[in-house]
N, C-alpha and C positions, 0 to 999 in steps of 0.2 A: 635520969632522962635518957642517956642513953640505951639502958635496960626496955625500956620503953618502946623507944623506934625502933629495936630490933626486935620487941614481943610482936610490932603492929607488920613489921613485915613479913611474919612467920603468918601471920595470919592473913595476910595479902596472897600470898604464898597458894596458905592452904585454898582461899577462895579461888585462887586461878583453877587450881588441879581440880576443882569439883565445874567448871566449864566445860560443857560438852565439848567434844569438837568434830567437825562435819567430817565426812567420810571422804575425805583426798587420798587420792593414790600421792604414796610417798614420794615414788620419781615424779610424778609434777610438781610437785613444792616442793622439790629440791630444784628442779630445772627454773621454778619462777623467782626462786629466793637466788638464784647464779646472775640468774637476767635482773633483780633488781639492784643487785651488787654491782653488775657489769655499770648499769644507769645511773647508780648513786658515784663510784668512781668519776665519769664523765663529767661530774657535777664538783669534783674537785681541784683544785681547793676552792672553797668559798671565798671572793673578792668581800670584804666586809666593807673596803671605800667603795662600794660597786653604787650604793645612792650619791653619795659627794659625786663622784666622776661621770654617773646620768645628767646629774645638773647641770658641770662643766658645761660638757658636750653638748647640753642645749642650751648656754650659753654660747657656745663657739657657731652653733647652727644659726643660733639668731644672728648670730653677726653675720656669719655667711652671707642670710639673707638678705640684710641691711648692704651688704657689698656687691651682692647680683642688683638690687634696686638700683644702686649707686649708676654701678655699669651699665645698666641698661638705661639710662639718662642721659649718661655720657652719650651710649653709642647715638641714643636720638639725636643728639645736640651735633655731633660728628658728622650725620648721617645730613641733616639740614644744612649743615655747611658746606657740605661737598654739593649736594643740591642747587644750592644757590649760586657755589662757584663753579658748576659746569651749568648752570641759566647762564650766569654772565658771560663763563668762557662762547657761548654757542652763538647769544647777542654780538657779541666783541667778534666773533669769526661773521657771523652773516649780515654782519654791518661794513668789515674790510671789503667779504666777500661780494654784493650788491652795487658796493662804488666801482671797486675794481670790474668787474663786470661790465658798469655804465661805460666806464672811461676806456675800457676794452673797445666795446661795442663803437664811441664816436670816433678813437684813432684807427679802427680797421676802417669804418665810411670815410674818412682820410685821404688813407693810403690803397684807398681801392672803392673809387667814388660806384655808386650803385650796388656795392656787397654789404652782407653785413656779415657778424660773429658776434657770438655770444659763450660763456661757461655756463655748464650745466651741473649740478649735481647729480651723482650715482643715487646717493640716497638722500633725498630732503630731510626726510625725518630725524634722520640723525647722521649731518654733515660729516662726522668724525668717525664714522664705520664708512665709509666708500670716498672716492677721489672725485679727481674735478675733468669735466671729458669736454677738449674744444672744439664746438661746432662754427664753421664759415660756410660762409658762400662770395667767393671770389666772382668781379663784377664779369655776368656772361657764364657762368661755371652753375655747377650742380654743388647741392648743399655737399661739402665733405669734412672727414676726420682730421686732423692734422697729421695723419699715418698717410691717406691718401692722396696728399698736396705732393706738385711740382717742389722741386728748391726753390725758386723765386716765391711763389704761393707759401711755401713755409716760412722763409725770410719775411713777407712782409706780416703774417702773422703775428709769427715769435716777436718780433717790431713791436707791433702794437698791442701784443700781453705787456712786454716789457715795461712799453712808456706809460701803459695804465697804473703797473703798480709805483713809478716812476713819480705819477701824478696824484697817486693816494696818498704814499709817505715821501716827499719832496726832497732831497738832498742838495748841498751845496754847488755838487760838480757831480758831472758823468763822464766816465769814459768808456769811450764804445770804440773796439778793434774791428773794424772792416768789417763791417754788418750788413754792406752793400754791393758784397764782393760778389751774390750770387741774382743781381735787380737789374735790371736794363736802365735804358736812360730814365725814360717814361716814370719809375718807380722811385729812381734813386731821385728826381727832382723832387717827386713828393715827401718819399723820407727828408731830403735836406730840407723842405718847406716847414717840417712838422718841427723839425728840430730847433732852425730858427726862431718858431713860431715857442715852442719852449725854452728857449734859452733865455726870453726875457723874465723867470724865475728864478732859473740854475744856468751854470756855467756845465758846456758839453766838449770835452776833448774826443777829437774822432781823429781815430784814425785809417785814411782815405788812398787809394788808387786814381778816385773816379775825378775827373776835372768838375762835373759838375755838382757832387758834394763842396767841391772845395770853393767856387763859386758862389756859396750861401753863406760861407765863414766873416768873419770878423777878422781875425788872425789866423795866418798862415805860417808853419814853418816847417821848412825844409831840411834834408840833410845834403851837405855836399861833399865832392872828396878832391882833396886838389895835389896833387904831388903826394897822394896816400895817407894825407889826414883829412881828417872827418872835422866838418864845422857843422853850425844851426845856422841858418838863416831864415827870419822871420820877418814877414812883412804883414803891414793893418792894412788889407783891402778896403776900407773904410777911406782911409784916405789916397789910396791909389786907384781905383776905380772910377771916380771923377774923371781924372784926365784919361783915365784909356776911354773913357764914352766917350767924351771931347774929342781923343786924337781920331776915334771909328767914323765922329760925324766930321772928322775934315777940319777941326777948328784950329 
């Protein structure tokens, strides 16, 4: 048998050598058999898992993709949220922002009968890119900034921002430091009016210079100094006020 395969390749052989062969210059088929060696090289070694690890890898793509789907649901669901919680946050601002505004508006007509004030937004559209700018017109005055106000004109402003937000989110007790230290009389009767007028809400510790703040009190208390110590003394105008009206009218 073997005799055989090697008679059939002597004869393979001879049929090649009787194959014409075309007329090549020898230095080009030597220079393209260089260059196809260069190419077969490059191609080695052959990966023979090179199909198993195709499939892998497009198994691991599919998942990929199934994980970019994923994420991009999330981020929608994310995206909705934040949506909804800056609707509410804007609601919840231009609902404080509108009362406070109103209550702005009837404590400055108050404390300054024939003016009015109002906040404005910078920017409507979107309250949280720009600030809050407060416009008055003091009673007899030209509309202005609160940059361009006297101290008294600012005092009784800033006043009546204050007791607006005062009246939006209500607290137990107030304490306000000489807030009237820069009002005439005329002014300071209104603040102490306003405040009375709110204290049947909230309790207001004020602390006062002015006799006719302290005039509008409930309870008064003083500090004294006698031989170099310091005492409180507190008195209820409530019940002392009676007889001094009685002792003024003579009784």
């Amino acid at each position: 048998e073997r005799r055989g395969i090697e008679k059939e390749i002597e004869e393979l052989q001879l049929d090649i050598g009787k194959v014409p062969l075309p007329n090549v210059d020898a230095a080009e088929l030597e220079k393209e058999m260089t260059r196809l060696f260069e190419e077969r090289k490059k191609l080695e070694p052959v990966n023979l898992k090179a199909p198993e690890q195709f499939e892998k890898a497009l198994e691991e793509i599919s998942g990929f993709e199934e994980k970019i789907r994923e994420l991009i649901e999330e981020r929608r669901k994310i995206e909705e949220v934040i949506e909804e919680i800056s609707r509410r946050k804007r609601e919840a601002f231009m609902e404080a922002f509108n009362s406070i505004n109103r209550y702005f508006g009837e404590f400055f007509s108050e404390l300054s009968p024939g003016g009015w004030a109002k906040l404005v937004l910078e920017n409507e559209e979107d309250p949280f890119e720009g600030g809050v700018v407060i416009k008055a017109k003091p009673a007899g005055k030209e509309i202005k900034s609160i940059e361009a106000m006297s101290g008294g004109e600012k005092s009784l402003t800033t006043i009546a921002f204050i007791f607006a937000f005062y009246r939006y989110k209500p607290a137990p007790f107030y304490l306000l430091d000489e807030i009237d230290a820069f009002l005439d009389k005329e002014n300071v009767k209104r603040v102490a009016k306003l405040i009375k007028k709110l204290s049947k809400e909230s309790q207001f510790i004020v602390i006062t210079l002015k006799d006719i703040m302290v005039s509008e009190a409930d309870m008064v208390y003083g500090v004294t100094s006698v031989d170099g110590v310091s005492s409180i003394v507190g008195v209820n105008l409530q019940e002392v006020l009676p007889y001094t009206e009685e002792k003024e009218r003579g009784g």
